[in-house]
C-alpha distance (Angstrom), angle and dihedral (degrees) to the residues before:
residue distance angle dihedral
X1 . . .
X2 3.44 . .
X3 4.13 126.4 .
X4 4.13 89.0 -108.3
X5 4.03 91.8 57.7
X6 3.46 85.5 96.5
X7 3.69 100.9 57.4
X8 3.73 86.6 41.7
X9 3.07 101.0 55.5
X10 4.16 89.1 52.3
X11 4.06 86.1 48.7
X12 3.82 91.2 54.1
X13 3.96 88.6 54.3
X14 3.58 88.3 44.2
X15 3.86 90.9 55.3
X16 3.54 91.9 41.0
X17 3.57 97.7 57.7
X18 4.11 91.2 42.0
X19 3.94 92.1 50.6
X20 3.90 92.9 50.2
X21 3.66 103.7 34.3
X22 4.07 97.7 -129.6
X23 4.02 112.2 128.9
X24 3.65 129.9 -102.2
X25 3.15 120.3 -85.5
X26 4.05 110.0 -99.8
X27 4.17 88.3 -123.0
X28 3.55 127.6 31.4
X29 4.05 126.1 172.7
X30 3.45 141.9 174.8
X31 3.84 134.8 -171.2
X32 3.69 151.2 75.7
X33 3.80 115.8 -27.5
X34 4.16 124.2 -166.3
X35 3.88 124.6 -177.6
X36 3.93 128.6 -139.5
X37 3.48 131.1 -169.4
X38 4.20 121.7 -163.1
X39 3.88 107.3 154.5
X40 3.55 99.1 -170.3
X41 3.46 101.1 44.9
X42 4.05 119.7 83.2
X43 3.77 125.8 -114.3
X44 4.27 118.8 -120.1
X45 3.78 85.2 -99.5
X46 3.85 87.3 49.8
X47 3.53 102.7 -116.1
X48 3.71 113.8 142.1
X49 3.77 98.3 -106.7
X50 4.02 118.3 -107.7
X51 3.92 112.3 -149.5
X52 3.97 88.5 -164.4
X53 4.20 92.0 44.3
X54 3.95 119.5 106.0
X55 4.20 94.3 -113.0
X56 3.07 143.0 124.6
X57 4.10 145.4 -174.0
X58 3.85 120.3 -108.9
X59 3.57 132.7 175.6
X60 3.52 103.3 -131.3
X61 4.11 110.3 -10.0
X62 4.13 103.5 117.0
X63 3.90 115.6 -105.9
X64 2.99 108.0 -93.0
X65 3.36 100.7 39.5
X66 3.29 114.6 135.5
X67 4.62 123.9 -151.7
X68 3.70 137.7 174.3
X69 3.67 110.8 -120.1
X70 3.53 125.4 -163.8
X71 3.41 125.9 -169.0
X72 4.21 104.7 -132.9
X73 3.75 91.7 -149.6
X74 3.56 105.9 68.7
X75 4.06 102.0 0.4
X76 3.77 98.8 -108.1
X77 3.61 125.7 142.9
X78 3.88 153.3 170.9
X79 3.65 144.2 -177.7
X80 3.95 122.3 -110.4
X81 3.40 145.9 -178.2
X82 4.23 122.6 -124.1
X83 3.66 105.1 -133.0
X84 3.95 97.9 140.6
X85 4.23 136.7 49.0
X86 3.43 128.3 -128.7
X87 2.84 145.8 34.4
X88 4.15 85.6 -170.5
X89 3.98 94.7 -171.2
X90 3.96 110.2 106.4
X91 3.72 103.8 -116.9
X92 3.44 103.2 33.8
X93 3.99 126.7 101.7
X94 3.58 100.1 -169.9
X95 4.09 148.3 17.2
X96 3.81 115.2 -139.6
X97 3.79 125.1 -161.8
X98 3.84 115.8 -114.3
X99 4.37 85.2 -105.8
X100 3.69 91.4 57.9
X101 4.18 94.4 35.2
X102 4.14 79.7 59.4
X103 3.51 99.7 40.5
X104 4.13 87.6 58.4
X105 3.84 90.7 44.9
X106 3.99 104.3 -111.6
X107 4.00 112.9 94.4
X108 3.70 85.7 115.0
X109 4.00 94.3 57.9
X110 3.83 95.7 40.3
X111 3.69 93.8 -139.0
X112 3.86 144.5 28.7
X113 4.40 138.7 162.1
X114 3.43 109.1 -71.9
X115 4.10 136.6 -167.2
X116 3.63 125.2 -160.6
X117 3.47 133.7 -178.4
X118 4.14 128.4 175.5
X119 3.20 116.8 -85.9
C-alpha cells in the first residue's frame, strides 16, 4: 500500500457521499492503528480492560464513542467502543484491543493503516 492510501481512502468517502447525496459522516480519520492487550491493568475510563472486547484507545474521541474501523489493507472492519487514551506512539491514531486487531486480520503484524469513521 502506498503512503497516499490514506488520503484515498478519505477521497473515496468524500465521493461517495457527493455521488449519493447522504451527509458526511460527523468524524472521519485516517492513519496507522496498533493494538495492545494488558488484562489486569484498567482502561482511562476504568474499566478492567478486555483483550477479546471490541475497543479501542483514542486521544480525544469521548468514551463511549463508538467508530467503524477498517483496516485499508485487506478491507476488513468492525465497530468498537473508546474506553481507553492513547495510543502514545507518534504516528499512530488509535490503539485496538487484541479482539478487534483479530477481527481486522493483523494481530500477527502488530500494526497496519487504518480508517475510521463514527458510527
Amino acid at each position: 500500500m502506498t503512503r497516499s492510501a490514506p488520503r484515498a481512502a478519505a477521497l473515496a468517502l468524500l465521493a461517495s457521499v457527493l455521488v449519493t447525496g447522504m451527509a458526511a459522516p460527523a468524524f472521519a480519520q485516517c492513519g496507522s492503528a496498533s493494538w495492545y492487550s494488558l488484562p489486569r491493568n484498567k482502561t482511562a475510563n476504568g474499566e478492567r480492560m478486555n483483550p477479546a472486547a471490541m475497543t479501542a484507545a483514542h486521544r480525544s474521541l469521548p468514551f463511549g464513542t463508538k467508530i467503524r474501523v477498517t483496516n485499508q489493507r485487506n478491507g476488513k472492519s468492525v465497530i468498537v467502543r473508546i474506553n481507553d487514551r492513547g495510543p502514545f506512539i507518534r504516528g499512530r491514531v488509535l490503539d485496538l484491543s487484541k479482539g478487534a486487531a483479530a477481527a481486522l486480520g493483523f494481530v500477527s503484524r502488530g500494526h497496519t493503516k487504518v480508517c475510521m469513521e463514527k458510527h
